[in-house]
C-alpha positions in Angstrom: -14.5 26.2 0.1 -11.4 26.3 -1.3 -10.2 29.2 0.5 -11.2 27.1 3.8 -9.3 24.6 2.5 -5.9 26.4 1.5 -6.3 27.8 4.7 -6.0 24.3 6.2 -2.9 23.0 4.4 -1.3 26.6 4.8 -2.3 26.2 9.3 -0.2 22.3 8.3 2.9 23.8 6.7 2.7 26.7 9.6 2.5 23.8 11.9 5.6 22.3 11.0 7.9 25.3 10.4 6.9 27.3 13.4 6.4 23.9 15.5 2.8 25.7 17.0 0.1 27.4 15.5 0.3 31.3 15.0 -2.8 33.5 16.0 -5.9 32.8 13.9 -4.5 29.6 12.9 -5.4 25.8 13.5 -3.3 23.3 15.1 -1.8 21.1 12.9 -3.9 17.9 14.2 -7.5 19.7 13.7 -6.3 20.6 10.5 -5.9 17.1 9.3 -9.5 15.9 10.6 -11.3 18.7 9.5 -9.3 17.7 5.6 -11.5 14.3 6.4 -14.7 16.5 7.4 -14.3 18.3 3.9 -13.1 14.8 1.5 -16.4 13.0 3.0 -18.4 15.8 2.0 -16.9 15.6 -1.6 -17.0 12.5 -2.3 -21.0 12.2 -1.0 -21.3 15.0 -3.3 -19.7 12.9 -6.7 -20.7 9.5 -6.0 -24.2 11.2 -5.6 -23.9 13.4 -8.7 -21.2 13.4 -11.3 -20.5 9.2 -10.5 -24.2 8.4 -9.9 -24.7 6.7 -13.8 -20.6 5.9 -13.7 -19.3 2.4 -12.8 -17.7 2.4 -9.3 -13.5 1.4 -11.5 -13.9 5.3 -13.1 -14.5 6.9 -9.6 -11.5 4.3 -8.2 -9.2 5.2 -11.3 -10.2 9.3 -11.0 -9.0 9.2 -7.2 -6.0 7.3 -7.9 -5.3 9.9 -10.7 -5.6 12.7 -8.3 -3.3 11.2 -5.4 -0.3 9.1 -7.3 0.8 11.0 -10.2 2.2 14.0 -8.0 2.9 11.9 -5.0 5.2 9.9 -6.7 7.1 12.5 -8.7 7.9 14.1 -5.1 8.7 10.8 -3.8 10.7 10.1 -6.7 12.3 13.9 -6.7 12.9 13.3 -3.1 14.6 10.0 -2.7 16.2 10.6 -6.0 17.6 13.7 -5.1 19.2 13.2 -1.6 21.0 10.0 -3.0 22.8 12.0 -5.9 24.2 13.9 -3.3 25.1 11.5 -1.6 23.3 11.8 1.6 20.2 9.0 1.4 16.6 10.6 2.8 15.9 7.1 3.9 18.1 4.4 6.1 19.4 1.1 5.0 16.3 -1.8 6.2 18.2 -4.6 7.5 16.7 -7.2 5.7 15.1 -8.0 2.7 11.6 -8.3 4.2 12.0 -4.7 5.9 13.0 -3.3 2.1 10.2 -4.7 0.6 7.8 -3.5 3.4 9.4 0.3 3.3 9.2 0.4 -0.2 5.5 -1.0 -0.4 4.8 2.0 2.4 6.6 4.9 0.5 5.3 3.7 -2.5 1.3 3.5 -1.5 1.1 5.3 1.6 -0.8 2.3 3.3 0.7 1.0 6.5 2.6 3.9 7.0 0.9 4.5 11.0 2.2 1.3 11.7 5.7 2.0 11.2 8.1 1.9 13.9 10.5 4.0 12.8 9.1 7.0 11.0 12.9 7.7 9.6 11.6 4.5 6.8 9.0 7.2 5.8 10.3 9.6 2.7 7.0 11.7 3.3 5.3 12.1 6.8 2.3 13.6 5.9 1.7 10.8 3.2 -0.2 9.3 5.8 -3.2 10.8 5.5 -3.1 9.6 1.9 -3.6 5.9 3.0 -6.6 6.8 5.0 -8.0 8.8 2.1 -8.0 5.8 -0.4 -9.3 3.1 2.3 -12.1 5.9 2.6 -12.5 5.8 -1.2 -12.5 2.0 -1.2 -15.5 1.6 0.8 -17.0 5.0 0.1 -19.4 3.7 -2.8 -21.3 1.2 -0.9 -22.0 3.3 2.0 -22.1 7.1 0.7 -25.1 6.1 -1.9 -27.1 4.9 0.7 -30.0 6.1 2.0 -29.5 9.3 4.2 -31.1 7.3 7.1 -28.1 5.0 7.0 -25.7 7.0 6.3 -26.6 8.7 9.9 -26.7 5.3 11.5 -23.2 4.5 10.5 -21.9 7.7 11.5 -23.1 7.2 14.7 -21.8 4.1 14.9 -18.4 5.5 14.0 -18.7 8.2 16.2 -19.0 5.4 19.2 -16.5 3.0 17.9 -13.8 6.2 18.0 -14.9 7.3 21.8 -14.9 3.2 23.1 -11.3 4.1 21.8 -10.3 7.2 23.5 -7.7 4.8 25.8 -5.8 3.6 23.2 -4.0 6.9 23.2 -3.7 10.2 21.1 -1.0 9.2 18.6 -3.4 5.8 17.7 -6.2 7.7 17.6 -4.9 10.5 15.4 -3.4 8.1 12.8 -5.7 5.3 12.9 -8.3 4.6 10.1 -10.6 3.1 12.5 -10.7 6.3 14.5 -10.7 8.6 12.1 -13.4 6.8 9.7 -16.2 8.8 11.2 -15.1 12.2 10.3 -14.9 11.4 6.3 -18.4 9.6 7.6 -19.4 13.4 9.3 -18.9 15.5 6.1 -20.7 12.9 4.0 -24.1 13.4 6.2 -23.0 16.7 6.1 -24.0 16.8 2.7 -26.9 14.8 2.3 -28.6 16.7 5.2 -27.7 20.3 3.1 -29.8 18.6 -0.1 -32.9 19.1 2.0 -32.5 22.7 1.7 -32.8 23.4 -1.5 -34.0 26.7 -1.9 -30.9 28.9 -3.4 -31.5 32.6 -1.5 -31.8 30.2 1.9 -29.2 28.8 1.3 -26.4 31.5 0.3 -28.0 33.3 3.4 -26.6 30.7 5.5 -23.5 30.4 3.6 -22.5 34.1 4.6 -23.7 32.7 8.2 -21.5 30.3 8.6 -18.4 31.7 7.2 -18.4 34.1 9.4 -19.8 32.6 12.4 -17.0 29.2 11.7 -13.6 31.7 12.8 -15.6 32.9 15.8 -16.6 29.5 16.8 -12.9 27.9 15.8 -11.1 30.6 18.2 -13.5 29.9 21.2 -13.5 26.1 20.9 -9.7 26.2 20.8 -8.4 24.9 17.3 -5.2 26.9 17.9 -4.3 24.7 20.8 -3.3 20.8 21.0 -5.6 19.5 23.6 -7.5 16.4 23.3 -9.0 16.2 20.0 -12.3 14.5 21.3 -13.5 17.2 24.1 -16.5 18.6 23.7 -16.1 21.8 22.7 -13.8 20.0 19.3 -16.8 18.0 18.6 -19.3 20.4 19.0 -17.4 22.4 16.1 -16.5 19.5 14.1 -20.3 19.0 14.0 -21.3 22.6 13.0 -17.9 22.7 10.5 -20.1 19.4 8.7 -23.6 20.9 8.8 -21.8 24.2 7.1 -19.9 23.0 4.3 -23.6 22.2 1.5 -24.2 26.0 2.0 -20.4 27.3 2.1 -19.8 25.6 -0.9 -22.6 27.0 -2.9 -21.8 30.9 -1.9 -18.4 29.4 -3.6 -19.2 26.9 -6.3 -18.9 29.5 -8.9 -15.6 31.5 -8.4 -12.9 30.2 -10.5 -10.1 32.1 -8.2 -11.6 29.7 -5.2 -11.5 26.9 -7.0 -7.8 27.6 -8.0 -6.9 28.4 -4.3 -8.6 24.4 -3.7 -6.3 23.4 -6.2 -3.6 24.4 -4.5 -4.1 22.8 -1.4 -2.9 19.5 -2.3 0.1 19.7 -3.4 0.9 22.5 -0.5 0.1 19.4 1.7 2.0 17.1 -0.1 5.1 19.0 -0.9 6.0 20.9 1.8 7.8 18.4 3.8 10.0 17.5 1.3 10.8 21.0 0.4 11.1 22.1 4.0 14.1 19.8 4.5 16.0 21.1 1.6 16.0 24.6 2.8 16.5 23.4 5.9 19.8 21.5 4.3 20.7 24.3 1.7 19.3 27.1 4.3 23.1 28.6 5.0 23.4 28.8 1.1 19.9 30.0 -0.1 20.0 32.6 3.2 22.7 34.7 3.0 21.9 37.3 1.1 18.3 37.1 2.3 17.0 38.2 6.1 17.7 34.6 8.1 15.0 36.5 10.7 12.3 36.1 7.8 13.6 32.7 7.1 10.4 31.0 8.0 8.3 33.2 6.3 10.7 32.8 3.0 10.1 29.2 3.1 6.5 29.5 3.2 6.4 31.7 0.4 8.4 29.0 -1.9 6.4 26.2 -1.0 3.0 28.1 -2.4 5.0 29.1 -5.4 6.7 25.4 -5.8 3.1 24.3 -5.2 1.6 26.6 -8.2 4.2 25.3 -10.4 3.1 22.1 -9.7 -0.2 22.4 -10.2 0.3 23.7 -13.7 2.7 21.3 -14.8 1.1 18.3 -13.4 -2.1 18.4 -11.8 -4.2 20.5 -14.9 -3.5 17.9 -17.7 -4.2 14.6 -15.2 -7.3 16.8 -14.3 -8.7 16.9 -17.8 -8.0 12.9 -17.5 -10.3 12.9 -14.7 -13.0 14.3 -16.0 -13.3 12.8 -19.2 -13.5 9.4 -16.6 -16.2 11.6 -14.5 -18.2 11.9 -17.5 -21.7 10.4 -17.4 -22.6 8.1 -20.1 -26.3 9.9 -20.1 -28.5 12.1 -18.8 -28.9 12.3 -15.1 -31.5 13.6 -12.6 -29.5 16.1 -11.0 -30.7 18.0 -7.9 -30.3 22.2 -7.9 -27.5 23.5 -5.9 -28.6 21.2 -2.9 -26.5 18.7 -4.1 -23.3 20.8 -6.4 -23.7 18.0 -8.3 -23.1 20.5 -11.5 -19.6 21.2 -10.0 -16.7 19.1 -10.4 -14.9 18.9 -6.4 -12.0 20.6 -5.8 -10.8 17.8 -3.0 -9.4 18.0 0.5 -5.2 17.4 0.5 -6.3 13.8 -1.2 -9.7 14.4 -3.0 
């Protein structure tokens, strides 16, 4: 899993340096809803495992500890840094009611889709972050239900986003009415995989599916921007659900794909921010290196920037989190159907 999902937020930096996807990459849109494909799937998998016993204000507080801590220290770095020399990231609102809006956007990602001006926004893809956590606000009342209704309101989602389809594909890309079904998908995702819980059967179709998923991603398109609800999208966003249970357990025990998981956040989250630096400083930092390989450079900082940050910042909030993940007493626990003895490794938000 997490060398799926590193893949993802490496296709989203790709996306925006090269302004297109490269061969055997995805599109920077399919990227994004198959992040919400992979955080419905882990978040089924904790609140029906590691947060089963737990009061619903740890699983709020553990998400909020993975998203803000390193979101704000980027927004802060960012904002903080373009103003000392001199050259503000973000314009001057107007009035005091368009301050206090851009400031409550930048500061908890909600509302930012329904900005007008995206020049307000200090961090683009901080978007998806608002859509994560209303996700996470309704996610314990619906994921712990039966697996009957978690299939009824996925298809109810599913038909709420295509009686949508005319609104348009910026609305529906951004939106967290239209989007709500894929976190939905990857959570029914996972409660179908517990009914398989034979280990050899599934590892068998672990291997299946990872290498069946690049064969079926190149022929249903994900390099290319078309619409995002054809069916040849949907019929892969449906087979990428049903594989993550068994993907995940060929990979629940490697450390080094777990670490590549851990990276993928702050990859996603950082590399916007970083990207216009170089961009600013690029006749400076280039010219004693190849300006040819410039894009290529600036890939290769952002991982190692990314690293850094994951070290310094992510691995103490992480032992935070799961001291608050924790159950107060035994559990029943189901085999490797469910993961539930492994702690998620998140999609750019989880």
């Amino acid at each position: 899993m997490g060398f799926i999902r590193i893949f993802l937020a490496l296709s989203v930096v790709v996306w925006h340096l090269w302004g297109q996807a490269l061969p055997f990459t995805v599109n920077g849109y399919d990227s994004v809803l198959l992040f919400f494909i992979i955080s419905g799937f882990y978040m089924s998998m904790v609140l029906n495992g590691k947060y089963l016993n737990s009061s619903i204000a740890k699983f709020y507080a553990a998400r909020l500890l993975r998203i803000y801590p390193l979101y704000l220290i980027i927004l802060i770095a960012a904002v903080g840094f373009w103003d000392a020399i001199g050259k503000p990231l973000l314009p001057v609102p107007s009035t005091t009611r368009e301050l206090l809006f851009v400031t409550f956007i930048n500061i908890t990602t909600f509302g930012i889709p329904s900005v007008s001006d995206w020049n307000f926004v200090a961090n683009g893809p901080a978007w998806t972050l608002g859509l994560e956590l209303q996700f996470y606000l309704v996610a314990p009342f619906i994921l712990t239900r039966k697996p009957w209704v978690c299939v009824l309101v996925l298809l109810g989602l599913i038909a709420w986003r295509l009686s949508l389809r005319d609104r348009g594909f910026d609305w529906l890309y951004t939106s967290a009415q239209a989007n709500a079904c894929f976190f939905m998908l990857g959570a029914v995702g996972h409660r179908i995989g517990t009914l398989i819980v034979d280990a050899p059967k599934r590892n068998i179709l672990g291997w299946a599916a990872v290498a069946m998923l690049p064969i079926a991603g190149f022929f249903c398109g994900l390099p290319v921007v078309k619409h995002m609800d054809r069916p040849e999208l949907w019929f892969f966003y449906l087979t990428f659900a049903a594989a993550m249970p068994f993907i995940f357990s060929i990979s629940m025990s490697s450390r080094f794909d777990r670490f590549l998981g851990d990276l993928c956040f702050p990859i996603y989250i950082v590399h916007v921010p970083l990207i216009v630096v170089l961009t600013h400083f690029g006749g400076t930092i280039f010219r004693y290196l190849p300006s040819e390989f410039s894009r290529q450079i600036e890939l290769m900082i952002i991982v190692l920037a990314a690293t850094a940050l994951h070290l310094i910042v992510e691995r103490p909030i992480e032992k935070i989190r799961q001291r608050l993940s924790a159950p107060a007493k035994p559990i029943r626990r189901a085999p490797l159907a469910g993961g539930y003895e492994a702690a998620p490794a998140g999609a750019p938000a989880e």
